[in-house]
C-alpha positions as CSV (number, residue, x, y, z in Angstrom):
1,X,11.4,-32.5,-74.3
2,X,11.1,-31.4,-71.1
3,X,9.3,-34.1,-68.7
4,X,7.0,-32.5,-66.5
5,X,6.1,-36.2,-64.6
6,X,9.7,-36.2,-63.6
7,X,9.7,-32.5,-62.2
8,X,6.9,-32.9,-60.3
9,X,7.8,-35.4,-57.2
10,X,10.8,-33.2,-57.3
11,X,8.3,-30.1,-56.6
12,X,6.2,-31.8,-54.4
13,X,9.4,-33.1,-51.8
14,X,10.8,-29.6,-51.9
15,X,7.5,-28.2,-50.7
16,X,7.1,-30.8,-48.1
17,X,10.3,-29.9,-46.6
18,X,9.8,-26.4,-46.1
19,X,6.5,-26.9,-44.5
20,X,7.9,-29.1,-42.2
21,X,11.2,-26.6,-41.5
22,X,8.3,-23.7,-40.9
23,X,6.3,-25.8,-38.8
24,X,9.4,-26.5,-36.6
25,X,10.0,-22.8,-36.5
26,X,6.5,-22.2,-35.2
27,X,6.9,-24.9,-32.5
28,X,10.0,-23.6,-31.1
29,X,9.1,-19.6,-31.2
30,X,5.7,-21.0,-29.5
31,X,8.1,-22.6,-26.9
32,X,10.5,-19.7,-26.2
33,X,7.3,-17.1,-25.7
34,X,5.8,-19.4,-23.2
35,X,8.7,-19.7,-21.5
36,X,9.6,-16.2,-21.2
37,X,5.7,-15.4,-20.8
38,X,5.4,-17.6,-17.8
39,X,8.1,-18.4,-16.0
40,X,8.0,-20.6,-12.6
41,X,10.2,-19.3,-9.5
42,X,11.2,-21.5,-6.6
43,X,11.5,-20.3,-3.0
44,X,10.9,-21.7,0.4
45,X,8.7,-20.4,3.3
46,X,9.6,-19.7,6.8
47,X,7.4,-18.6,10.2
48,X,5.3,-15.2,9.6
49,X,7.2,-14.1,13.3
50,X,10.3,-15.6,15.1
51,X,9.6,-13.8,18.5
52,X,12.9,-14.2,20.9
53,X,10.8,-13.6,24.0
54,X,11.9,-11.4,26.9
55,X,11.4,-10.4,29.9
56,X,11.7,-6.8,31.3
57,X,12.4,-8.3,35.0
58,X,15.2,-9.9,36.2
59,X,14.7,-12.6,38.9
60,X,14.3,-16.1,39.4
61,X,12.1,-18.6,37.5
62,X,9.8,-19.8,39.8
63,X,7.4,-21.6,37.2
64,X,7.0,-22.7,33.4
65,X,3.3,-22.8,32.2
66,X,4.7,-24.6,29.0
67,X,6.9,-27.4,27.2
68,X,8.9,-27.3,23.8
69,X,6.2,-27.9,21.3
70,X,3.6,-26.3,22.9
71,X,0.9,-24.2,20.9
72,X,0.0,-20.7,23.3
73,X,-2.6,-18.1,22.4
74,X,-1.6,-14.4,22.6
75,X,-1.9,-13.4,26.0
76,X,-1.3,-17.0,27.4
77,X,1.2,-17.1,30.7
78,X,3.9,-18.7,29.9
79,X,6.4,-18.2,32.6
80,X,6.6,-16.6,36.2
81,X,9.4,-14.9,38.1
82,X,10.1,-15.3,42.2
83,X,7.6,-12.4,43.4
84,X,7.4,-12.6,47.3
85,X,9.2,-9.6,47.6
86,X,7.2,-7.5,45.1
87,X,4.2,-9.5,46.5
88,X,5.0,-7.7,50.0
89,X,5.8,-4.6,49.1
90,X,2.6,-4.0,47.4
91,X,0.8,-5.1,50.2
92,X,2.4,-2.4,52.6
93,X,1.2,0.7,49.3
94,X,-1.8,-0.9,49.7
95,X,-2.6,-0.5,53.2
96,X,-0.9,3.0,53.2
97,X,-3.1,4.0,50.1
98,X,-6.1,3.2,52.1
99,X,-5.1,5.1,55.3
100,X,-7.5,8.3,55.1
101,X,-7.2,9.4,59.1
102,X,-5.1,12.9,58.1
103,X,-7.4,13.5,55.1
104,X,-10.7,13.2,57.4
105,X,-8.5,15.6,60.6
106,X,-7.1,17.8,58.2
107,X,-11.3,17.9,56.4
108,X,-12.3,18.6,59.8
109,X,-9.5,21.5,60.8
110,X,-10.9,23.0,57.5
111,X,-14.2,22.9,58.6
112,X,-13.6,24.1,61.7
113,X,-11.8,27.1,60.4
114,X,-13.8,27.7,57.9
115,X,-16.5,28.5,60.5
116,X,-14.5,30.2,63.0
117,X,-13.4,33.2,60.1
118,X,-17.3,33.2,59.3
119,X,-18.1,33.7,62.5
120,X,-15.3,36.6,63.5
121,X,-16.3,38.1,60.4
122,X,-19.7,38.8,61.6
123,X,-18.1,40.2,64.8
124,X,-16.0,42.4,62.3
125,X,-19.2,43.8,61.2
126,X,-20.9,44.7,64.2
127,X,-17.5,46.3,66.0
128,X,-17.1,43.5,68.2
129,X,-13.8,41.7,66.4
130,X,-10.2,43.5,65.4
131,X,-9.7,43.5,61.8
132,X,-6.2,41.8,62.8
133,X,-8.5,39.4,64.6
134,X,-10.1,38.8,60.7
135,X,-6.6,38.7,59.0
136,X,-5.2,35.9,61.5
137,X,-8.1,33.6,60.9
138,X,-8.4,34.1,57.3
139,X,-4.5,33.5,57.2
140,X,-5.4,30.2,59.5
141,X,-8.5,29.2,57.2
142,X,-5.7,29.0,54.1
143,X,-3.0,26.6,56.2
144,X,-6.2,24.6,56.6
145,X,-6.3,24.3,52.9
146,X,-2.8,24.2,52.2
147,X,-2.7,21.3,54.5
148,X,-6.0,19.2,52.8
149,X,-4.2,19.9,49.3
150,X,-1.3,18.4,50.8
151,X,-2.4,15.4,52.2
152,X,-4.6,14.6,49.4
153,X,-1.5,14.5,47.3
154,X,0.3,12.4,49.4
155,X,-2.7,10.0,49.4
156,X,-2.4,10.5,45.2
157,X,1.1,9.6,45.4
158,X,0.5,6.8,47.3
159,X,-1.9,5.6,44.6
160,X,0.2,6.2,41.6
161,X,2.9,3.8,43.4
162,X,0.6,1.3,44.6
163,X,-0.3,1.2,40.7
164,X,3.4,0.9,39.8
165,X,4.0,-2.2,42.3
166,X,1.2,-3.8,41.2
167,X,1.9,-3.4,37.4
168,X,5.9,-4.3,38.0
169,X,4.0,-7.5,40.0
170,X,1.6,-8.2,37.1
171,X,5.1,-8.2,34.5
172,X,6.9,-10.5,36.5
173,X,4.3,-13.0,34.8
174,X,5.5,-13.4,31.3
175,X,2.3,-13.6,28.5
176,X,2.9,-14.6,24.4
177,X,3.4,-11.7,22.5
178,X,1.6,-13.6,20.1
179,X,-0.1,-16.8,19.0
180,X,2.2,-19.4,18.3
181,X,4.5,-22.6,18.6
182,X,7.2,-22.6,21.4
183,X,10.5,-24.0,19.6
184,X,12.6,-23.1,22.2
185,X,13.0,-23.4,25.8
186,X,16.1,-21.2,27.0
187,X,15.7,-20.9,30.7
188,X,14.3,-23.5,33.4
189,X,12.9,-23.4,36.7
190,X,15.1,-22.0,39.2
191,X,17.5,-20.5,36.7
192,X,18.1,-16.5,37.1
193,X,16.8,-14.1,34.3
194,X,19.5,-11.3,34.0
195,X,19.7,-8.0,32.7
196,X,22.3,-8.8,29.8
197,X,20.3,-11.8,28.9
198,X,16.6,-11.5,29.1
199,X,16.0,-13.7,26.5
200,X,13.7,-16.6,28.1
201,X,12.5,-18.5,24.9
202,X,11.7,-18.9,20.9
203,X,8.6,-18.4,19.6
204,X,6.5,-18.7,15.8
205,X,3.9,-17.5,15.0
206,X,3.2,-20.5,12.0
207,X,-0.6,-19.7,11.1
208,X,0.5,-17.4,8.1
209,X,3.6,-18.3,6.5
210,X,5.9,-16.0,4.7
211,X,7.3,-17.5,1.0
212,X,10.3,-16.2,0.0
213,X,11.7,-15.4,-3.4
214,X,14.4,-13.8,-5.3
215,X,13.3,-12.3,-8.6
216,X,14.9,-10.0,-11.1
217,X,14.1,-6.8,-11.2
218,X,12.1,-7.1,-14.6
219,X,10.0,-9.8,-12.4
220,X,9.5,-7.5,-9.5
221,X,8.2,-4.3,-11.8
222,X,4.9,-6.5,-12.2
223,X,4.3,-6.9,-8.8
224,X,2.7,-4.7,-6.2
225,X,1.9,-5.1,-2.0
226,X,-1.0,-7.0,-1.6
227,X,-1.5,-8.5,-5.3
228,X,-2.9,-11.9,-5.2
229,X,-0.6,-15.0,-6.6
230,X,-1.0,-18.9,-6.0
231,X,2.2,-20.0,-4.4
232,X,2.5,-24.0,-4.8
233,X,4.1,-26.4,-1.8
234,X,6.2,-28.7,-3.4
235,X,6.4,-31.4,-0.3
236,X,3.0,-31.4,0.0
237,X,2.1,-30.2,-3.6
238,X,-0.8,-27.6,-2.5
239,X,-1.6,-24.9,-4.4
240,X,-2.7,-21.9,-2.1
241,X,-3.7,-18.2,-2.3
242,X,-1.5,-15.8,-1.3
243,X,-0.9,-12.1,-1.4
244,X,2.6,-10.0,-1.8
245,X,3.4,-9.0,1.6
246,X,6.8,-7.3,0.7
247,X,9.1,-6.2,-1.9
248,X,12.4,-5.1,-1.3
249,X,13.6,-2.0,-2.0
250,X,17.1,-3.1,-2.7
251,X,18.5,-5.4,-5.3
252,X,20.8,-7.5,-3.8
253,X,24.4,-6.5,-5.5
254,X,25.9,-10.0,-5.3
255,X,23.1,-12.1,-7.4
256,X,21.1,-8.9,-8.9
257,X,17.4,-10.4,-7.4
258,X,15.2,-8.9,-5.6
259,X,13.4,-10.4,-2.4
260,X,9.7,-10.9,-2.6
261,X,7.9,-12.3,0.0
262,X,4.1,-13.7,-0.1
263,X,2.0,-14.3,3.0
264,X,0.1,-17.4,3.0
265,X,-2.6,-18.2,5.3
266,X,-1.9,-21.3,7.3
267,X,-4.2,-21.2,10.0
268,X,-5.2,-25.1,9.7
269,X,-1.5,-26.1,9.8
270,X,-1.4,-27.9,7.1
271,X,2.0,-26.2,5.9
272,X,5.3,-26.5,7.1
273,X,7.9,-23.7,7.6
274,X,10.8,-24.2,5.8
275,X,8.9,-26.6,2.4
276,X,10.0,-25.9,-0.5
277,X,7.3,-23.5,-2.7
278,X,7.4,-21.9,-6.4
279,X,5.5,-18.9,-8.0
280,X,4.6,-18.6,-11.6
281,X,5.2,-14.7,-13.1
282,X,4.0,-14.0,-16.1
283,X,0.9,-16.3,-17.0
């Protein structure tokens, strides 16, 4: 006779293993699609701008409004060449731009012309002046003008290079491109700016921060410029808005990623350039 109390654990341990087998299925299929549903992408963040500041005059350094370290504002001075020279020379177009005596003699030789072919020509009329008398003075009234037009040009030309001094002056005072941190001093006081090396100092611009991250391309196809993501600090484990701020348009041939970078705002300083960050794609 078939024993039914005997069959029955053996049942009832068969079933238990294959729930336990399908539950440990479950578990690891749940695992793989969260992985490959979210997965986290390190990076690390650098300055929003490195600016190599330089200056379009050569010359000495005569003064530097600032130490390594130092925070400037854009606009700030920051450094100021030998300008005695310039100084002079646009003291001299300054006094010669001013200088009006041949405008006000060559207005008055004008005027007086002017009147004198008025007056022959009313002489013309009534027989008393030669029509050659008429055709010298008109002839004389336009040298007048000629001569006005001329010296008023001169007097614009005079301008226009009193401007030109006074803006090559005004550059000989170097101002921040930008705000900013100066991390970089490369000339001193009394050293000589040159042509071939205009290059003066360093400067980053850290109140945004750019995060940098290589993705594959599968990654990149769900991004777009300007799409918000939380980008987390490790060092200082923050977790900040961001937005894309660049994708490249070239995957790179060597590793096959793709570089995405994410502008952070940093304006209370509280990040550093160069911490180690991480995205999440895909959650």
């Amino acid at each position: 006779m078939y024993d039914l109390r005997r069959s029955q654990p053996h049942f009832s341990c068969s079933r238990s293993a294959w729930s336990w087998h399908h539950v440990l299925l479950v578990l690891v299929f749940a695992a793989t699609t969260t992985k490959s549903d979210a997965s986290e992408v390190e990076g690390y963040s650098e300055p929003f701008r490195i600016v190599e500041v330089a200056s379009d005059e050569t010359g000495v350094v005569e003064s530097l409004m600032l130490r390594q370290g130092d925070s400037v504002r854009e606009g700030d001075p920051i450094m100021r060449l030998k300008s005695d020279m310039h100084e002079a020379q646009l003291a001299i177009a300054k006094q010669q731009m001013t200088v009006n005596g041949r405008q006000q003699a060559a207005e008055a030789e004008l005027e007086l012309t002017q009147l004198r072919l008025q007056k022959i020509r009313e002489l013309n009329e009534s027989g008393h002046a030669r029509v050659a008398e008429v055709v010298r003075t008109e002839n004389e009234y336009k040298v007048a003008i000629a001569n006005l037009t001329a010296v008023e040009e001169e007097l614009e030309t005079r301008r226009l290079e009193y401007e030109r001094l006074a803006t090559q002056l005004a550059r000989r005072t170097l101002r921040a491109p930008c705000d900013g941190v100066v991390t970089e001093l490369l000339r001193e006081q009394g050293e000589f700016v040159a042509p071939n090396q205009p290059q003066v100092l360093t400067l980053v611009q850290l109140d945004r921060l750019l995060a940098n991250f290589a993705l594959m391309p599968s990654q990149v196809s769900t991004l777009k410029i300007d799409q918000a993501i939380d980008v987390r600090f490790t060092d200082s484990n923050r977790k900040v808005k961001g937005a894309v701020y660049f994708i490249s348009p070239i995957t790179n041939a060597e590793s096959g990623t793709v570089l995405v970078q994410v502008v952070v705002d940093n304006s209370d300083g509280q990040l550093r350039s160069g911490e180690r960050c991480s995205i999440s794609l895909g959650d």
